[in-house]
N, C-alpha and C positions, 0 to 999 in steps of 0.2 A: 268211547267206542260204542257203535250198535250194540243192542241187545243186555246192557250192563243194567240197567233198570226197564223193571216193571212198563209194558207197554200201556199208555192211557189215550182219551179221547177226551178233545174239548170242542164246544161250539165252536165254529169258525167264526171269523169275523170279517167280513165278506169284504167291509170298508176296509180294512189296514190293508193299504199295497202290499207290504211286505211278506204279511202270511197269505194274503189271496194268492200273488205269486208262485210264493212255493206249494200252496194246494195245487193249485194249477198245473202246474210243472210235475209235478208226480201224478196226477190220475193223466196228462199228456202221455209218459210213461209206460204208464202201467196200460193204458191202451195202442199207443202206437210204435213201444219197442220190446213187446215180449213177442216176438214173431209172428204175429197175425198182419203182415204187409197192406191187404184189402181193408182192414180196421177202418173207421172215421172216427172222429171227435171234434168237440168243441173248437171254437178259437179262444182266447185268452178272451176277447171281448164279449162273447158270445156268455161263456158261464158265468164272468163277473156280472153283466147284466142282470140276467134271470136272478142271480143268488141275492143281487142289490136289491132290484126294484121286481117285485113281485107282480105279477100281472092281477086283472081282475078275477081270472077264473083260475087261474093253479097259482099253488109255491113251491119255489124251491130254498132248501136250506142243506148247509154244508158243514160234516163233520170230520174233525182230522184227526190220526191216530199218531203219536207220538211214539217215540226212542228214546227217551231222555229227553233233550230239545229237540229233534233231528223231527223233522213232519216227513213220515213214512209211508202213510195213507192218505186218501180222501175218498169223505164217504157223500152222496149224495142223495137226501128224500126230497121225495114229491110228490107232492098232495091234489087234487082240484079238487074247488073252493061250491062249485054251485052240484054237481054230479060224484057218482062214488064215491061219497063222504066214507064209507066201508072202506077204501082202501089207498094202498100208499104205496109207492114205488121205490125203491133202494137200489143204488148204485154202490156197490162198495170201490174201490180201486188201492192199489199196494202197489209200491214202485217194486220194481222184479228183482233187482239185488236184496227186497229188505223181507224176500215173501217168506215164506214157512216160519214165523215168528211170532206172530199171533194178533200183527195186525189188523189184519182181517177179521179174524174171532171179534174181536174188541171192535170192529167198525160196525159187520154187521149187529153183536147186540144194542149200541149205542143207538144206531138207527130202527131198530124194531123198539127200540125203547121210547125212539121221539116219534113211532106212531103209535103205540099204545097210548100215552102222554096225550094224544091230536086226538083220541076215541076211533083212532083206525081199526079196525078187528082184521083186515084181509094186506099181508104184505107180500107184495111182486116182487122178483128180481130178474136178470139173465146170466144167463150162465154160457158165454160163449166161447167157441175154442175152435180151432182147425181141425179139420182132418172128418172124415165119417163117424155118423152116430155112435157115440159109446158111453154108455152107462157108467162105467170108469174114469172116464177122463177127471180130470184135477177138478176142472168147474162143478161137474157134477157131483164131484166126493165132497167138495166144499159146501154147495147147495145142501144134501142129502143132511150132512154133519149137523147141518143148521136150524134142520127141521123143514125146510121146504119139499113138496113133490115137483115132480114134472108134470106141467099141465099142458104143455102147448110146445111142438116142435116145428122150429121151421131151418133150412135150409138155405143158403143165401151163394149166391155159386157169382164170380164177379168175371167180365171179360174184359182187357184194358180198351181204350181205343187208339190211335185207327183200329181195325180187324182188317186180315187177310182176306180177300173177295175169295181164292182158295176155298178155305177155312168156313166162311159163312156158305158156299154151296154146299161142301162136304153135312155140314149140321142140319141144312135144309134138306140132303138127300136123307139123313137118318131119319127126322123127323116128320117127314110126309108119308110115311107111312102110316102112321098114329093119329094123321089131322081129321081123318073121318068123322063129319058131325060139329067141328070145331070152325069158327068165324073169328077174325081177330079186327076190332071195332078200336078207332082211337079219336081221341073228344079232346079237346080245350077249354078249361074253366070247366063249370062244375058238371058233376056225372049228371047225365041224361035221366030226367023218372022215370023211364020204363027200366033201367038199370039198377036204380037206388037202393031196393030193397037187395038186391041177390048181392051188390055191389059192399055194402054193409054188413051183412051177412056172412 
């Protein structure tokens, strides 16, 4: 049964199908059926890649947090190799049936631990959820627990498509009020120099 032993965390091992799979299969999970519908994620091919074969400039590497034998978690750092050698990225993920057990705890120190280990001193993570800003929400009490602050907020609002012709006049009457001063520029391939710097920025 879940939870009858101590939760631990092992390197993954990216080559064994078998555990690749079930990592996969729960941070799949843990991002696209805890109710965030808008969510994206990986394909099965996509994260096996990156976690195999390392590119020239970042890596990624993958840890799993255990139930006994049951793979609960999947955690995922990420480093680049040539720039912010300072710092590391952390993905923790917990399948949603197995959460408030301490997988998480156990994932993210595992992973601040393989960037200390890398001489990272600065670790990112995101902390993201539905609904309007709140300082409360789960992500955030999870983040906070952990030692992180909030440094950066953003916003991500998603529209399906088709859209409603309706619908899209309705949002253009709202918002031509507000356009004053405002030009909307669109480019293919890369951003224009006179853009670059504000564009980066």
């Amino acid at each position: 049964a879940l939870g009858s032993l101590p939760m631990e965390t092992r390197p993954l091992d990216a080559f064994d199908d078998e555990q690749m799979r079930a990592f996969y299969d729960v941070s799949w999970r843990a991002e696209m059926e805890d109710g965030r519908p808008w969510n994206g994620h990986w394909t099965f091919e996509e994260l096996a890649d990156q976690l195999r074969t390392p590119s020239g400039d970042h890596r990624l590497d993958g840890v799993a947090a255990y139930d006994g034998e049951t793979l609960v978690g999947a955690g995922v750092i990420g480093r680049s190799l040539h720039t912010n050698l300072d710092k590391a990225w952390v993905f923790p993920m917990v399948d949603p049936p197995c959460r408030r057990r301490g997988a998480g705890s156990a994932l993210v120190e595992a992973l601040v631990e393989t960037a200390r280990a890398d001489g990272r001193t600065t670790v990112q993570l995101s902390a993201t959820y539905a609904g309007p800003e709140d300082e409360d929400a789960p992500a955030m009490r999870f983040a906070r627990k952990h030692g992180f602050h909030l440094s950066q907020t953003e916003i991500s609002r998603r529209l399906r498509l088709p859209v409603d012709d309706a619908l899209l006049d309705a949002l253009e009457a709202e918002a031509s009020p507000h356009a004053d001063g405002y030009t909307v520029e669109t480019f293919t391939g890369c951003v224009p120099d006179e853009h670059l710097a504000s564009y980066c920025a």
